[in-house]
N, C-alpha and C positions, 0 to 999 in steps of 0.2 A: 721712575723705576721702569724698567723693562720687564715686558710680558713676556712667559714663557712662549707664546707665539709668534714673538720678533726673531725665538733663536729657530724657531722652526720654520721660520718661513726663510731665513737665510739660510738653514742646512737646506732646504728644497731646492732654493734657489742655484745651490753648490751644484749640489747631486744630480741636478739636469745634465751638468756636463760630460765627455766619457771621462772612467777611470783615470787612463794614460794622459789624458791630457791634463787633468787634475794636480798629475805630479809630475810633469814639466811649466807647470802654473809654480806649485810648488819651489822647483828648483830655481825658478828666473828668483822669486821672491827671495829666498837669501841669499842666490848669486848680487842683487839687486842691494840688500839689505849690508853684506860687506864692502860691497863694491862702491856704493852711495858715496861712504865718506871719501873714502879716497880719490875719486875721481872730482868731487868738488871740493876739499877742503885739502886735497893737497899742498897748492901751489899756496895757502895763507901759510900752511904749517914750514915750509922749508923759508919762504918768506922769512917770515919770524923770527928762521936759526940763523939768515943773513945770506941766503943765495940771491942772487940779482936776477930779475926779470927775463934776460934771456938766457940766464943760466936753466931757469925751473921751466921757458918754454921749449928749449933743449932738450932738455928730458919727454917732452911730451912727444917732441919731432923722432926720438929716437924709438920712443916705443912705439909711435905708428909704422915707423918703418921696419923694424922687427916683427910686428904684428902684419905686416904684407907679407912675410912668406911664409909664415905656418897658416896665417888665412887662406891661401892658396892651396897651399899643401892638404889643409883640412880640406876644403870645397873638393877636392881631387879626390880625396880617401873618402868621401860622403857620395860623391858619384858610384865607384866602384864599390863600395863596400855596403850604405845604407845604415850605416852603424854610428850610433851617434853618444852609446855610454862611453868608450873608452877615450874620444876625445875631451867629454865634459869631464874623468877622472883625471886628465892629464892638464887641464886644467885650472884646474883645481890644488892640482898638489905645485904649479908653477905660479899661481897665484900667492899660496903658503910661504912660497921662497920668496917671490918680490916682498910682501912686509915686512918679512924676517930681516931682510937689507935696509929695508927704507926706516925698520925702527932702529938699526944701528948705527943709522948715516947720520952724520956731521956736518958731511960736506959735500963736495958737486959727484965728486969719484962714485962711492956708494949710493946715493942719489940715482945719477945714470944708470948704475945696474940694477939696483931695486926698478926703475922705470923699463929696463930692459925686458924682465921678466915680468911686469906686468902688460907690453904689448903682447910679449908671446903669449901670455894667460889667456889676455883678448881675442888673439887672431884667432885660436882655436875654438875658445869657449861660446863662440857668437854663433858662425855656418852654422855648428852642432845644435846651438838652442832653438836656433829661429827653422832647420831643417824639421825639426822633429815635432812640431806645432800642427801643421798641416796631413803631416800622418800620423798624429793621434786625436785628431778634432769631429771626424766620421760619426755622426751628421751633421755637426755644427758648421755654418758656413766660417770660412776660413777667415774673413775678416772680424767676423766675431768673434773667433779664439783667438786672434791675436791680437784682440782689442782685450782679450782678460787675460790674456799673460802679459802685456803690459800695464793693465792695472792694477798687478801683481808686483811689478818693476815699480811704478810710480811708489805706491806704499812703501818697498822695502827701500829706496832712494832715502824718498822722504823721512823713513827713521832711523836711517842709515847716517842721514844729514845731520837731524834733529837728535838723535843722541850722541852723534859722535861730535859734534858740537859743542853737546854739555861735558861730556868726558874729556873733550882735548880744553876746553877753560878750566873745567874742575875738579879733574883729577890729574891724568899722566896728558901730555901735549899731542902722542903718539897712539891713543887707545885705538884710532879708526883701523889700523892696523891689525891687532892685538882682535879686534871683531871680526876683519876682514877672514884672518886665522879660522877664527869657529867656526864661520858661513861654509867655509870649504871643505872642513871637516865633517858636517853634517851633512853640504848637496853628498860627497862623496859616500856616507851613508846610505842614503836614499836611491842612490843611484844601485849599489850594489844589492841594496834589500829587493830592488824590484828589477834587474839585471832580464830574468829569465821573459816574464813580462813583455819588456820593450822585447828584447828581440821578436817573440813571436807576432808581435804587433807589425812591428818593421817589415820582416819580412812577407806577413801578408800584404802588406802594404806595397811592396816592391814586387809581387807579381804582377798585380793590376796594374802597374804602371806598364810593365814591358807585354802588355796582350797586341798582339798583331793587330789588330781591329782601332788601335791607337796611334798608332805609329804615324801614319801617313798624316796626322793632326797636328804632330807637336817634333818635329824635324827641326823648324828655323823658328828665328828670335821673332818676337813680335817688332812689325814694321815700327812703332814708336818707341822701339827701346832705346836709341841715343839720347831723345830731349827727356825720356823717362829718367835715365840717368844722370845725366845733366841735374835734372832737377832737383832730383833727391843727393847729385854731390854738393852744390849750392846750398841747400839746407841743413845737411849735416854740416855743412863747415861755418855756418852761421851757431849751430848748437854748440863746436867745439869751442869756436871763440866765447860764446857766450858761460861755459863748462868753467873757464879756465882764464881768459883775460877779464872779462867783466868785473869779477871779484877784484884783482889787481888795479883795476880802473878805477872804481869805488872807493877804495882805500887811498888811492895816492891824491885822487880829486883831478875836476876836471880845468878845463880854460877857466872860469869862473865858479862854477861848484864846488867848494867847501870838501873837503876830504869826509869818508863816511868810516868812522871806526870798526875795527873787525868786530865786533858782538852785531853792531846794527848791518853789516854786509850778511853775516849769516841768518839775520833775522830776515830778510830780504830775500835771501835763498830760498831760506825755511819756507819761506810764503809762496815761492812760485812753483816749491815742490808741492806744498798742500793744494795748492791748485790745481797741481797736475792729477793729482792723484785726487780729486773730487772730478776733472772734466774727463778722464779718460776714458771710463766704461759710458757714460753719455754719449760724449763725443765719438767712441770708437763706434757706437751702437748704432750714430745717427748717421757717419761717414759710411756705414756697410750697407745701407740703403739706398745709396748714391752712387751717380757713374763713376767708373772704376778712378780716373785721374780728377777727379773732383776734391779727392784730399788733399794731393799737393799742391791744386791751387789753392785751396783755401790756409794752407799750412805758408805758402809762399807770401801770399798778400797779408797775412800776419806776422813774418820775420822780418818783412819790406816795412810796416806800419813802426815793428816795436822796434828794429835797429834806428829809423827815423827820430824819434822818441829819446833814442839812448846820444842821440849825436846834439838835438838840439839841448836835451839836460845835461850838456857839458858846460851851455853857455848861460845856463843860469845857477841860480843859489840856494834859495828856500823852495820854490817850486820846482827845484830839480826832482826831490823826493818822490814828489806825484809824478813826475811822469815816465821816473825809473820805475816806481810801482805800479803802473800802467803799461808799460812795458812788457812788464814780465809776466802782467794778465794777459796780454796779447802771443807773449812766446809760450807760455803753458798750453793758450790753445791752440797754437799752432802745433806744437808737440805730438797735444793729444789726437790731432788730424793724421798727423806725417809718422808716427810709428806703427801704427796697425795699417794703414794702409800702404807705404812703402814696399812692406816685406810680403803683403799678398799682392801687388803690381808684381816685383820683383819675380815671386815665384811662378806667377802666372803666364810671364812674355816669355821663360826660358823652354826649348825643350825637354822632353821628358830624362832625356840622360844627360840633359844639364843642370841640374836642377842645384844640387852642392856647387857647384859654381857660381851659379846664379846669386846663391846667399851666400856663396864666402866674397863676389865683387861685390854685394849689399855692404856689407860688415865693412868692406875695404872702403866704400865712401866716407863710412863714419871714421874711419883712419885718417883718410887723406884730407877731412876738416885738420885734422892733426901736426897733417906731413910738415908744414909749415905755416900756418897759420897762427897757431901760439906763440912760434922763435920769431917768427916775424911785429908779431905785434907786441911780445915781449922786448923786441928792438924798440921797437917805436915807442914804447913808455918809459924804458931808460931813457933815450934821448930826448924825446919832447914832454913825457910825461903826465900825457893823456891817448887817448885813443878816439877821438869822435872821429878822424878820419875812417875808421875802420868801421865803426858803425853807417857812416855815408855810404862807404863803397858798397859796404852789405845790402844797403838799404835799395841802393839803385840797381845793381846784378838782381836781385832779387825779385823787380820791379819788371826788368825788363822780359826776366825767367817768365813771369807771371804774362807777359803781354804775347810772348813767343808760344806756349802751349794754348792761349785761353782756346784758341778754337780747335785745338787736337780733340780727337774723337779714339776714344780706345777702341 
């Protein structure tokens, strides 16, 4: 039984945080919560209806590259503007439209458009979230609030995953969709309930940044911002594959591994979301007391470890299972290193009136895992039918990533 002083000490726990940040915690979580399934449970479900492999990586390449110019476009109107409800309303309502598509598609045609407008939904909906973290987190250090707005993401992933899972077996094939609908209907809610709010937040926030006494500090990019980026493009694009070809991998089986039925891939999933969303607030807590690029090494030498992992469990049978589930202990924690800290590197190297820039090229990394990485490697399992090359390559970029930063110094 739980004590009434378990739920007081978790609303305590809450309320230390400010207001505003509270409810863009808030909003990531059911952006998170609709967005879960469909981002990993898509590529089973169109599978299923009979699209081929690069057909559904297709669709991914497509919505990343759609998702590059409203990400930019956003990053630009967050520079000049500071205003961050009207892009999370916008979408929002183009999020609404892609499952509207993807629950009526049959085929690759509607498919591609449903994925169309979910990169646009992306492009926008990202700058906006991860800008607005930072100027509502005062006095919380900044990697600490972005270590709980993504353990706010993990969760809503995680039951994003975890129910849309049990609904697409046992009820309609398509419900992730159908949930995706509500999430955007309610951020959109929220957003408008507290409209008056953010701005006044905002714009306090956005005079302090332009005080002349500042200016001369935050002019140029931090001297390590290439292998910064580097890094973190590397690691998203090890996330997307892992998003999206992995599952496909699993089910078709490897050189020697035994094909793994869709219930036990999702169950698999399931797991290394529950993981995520147990190491995250730790993890992010422990990383925020650490040199600032300490995350992405340790986030690197853990993509490097568990892509190894995923290439040699191709060539075996029964002990594949362990060391896919091993694996995916190793990518959880890598995860929960590399998103709270990424996006405060990110916002930290950029100048002061780059700063929407700064996270809409963040956002765009997590794209260009995208841009071709899936159609590519969705090639490569139509044709050969597994993927361990792609876990090798990963494995060793990743290695190398890790040996070329280890003695940067932020």
């Amino acid at each position: 039984m739980i004590s009434p002083n378990s739920f007081q000490i978790s609303k305590n726990w809450w309320i230390q945080f400010p207001l505003l940040l509270r409810l863009i915690t808030k909003i990531r979580f059911y952006a998170a919560f609709g967005a879960g399934g469909v981002i990993y449970l898509t590529s089973l479900i169109f599978n299923n209806i009979g699209l081929s492999a690069t057909d559904i990586g297709l669709g991914f390449t497509i919505s990343a590259i759609i998702g590059t110019l409203t990400r930019f476009f956003t990053g630009n109107y967050l520079n000049k503007t500071g205003k961050i409800q009207y892009p999370l309303i916008i979408s929002s309502i183009l999020s609404i439209t892609a499952s509207l598509f993807l629950i009526i598609s049959r085929d690759t045609f509607f498919y591609i458009i449903g994925q169309s407008f979910v990169g646009a939904a992306a492009g926008i909906y990202w700058p906006a979230a991860e800008f607005g973290v930072p100027y509502f987190c005062d006095p919380i250090e900044t990697r600490k609030a972005y270590a709980l707005v993504r353990s706010s993401e993990a969760l809503g992933i995680f039951l994003g995953v975890f129910l849309g899972g049990i609904m697409t077996n046992f009820l309609y094939s398509k419900s992730i969709f159908i949930n995706d609908i509500f999430c955007m209907l309610f951020i959109t809610f929220l957003i408008l309930r507290n409209n008056h709010s953010i701005k006044i937040n905002l714009e306090s926030f956005n005079q302090r940044l332009v005080d002349p006494t500042l200016k001369g500090q935050l002019k140029k990019w931090n001297k390590n911002s290439p292998i910064i980026i580097l890094s973190i493009l590397l690691i998203t694009t090890s996330l997307a594959l892992i998003q999206v070809t992995l599952p496909l991998d699993l089910v078709k089986g490897g050189i020697y591994r035994n094909e793994l039925s869709q219930e036990i891939t999702s169950f698999l999933i399931s797991v290394q979301l529950i993981l995520l969303l147990f190491f995250q607030w730790p993890v992010g807590s422990w990383i925020s007391k650490k040199g600032r690029l300490f995350g992405l090494k340790f986030s690197l030498i853990n993509f490097s470890l568990a892509s190894l992992l995923l290439f040699i469990s191709s060539y075996l049978n029964i002990a594949a299972f362990y060391l896919i589930s091993f694996a995916l202990i190793l990518v959880s924690l890598g995860s929960a290193s590399f998103l709270p800290s990424s996006t405060d590197l990110v916002f930290r190297i950029a100048p002061s009136n780059k700063k929407g820039f700064a996270l809409a090229l963040l956002s765009q990394c997590f794209a260009m895992g995208y841009f071709f990485g899936p159609f590519i490697s969705g090639r490569i399992l139509d044709v050969f039918g597994y993927a361990s090359i792609i876990w090798l390559s990963i494995s060793f970029i990743c290695l190398v990533t890790y040996a070329t930063i280890y003695k940067k110094i932020f």
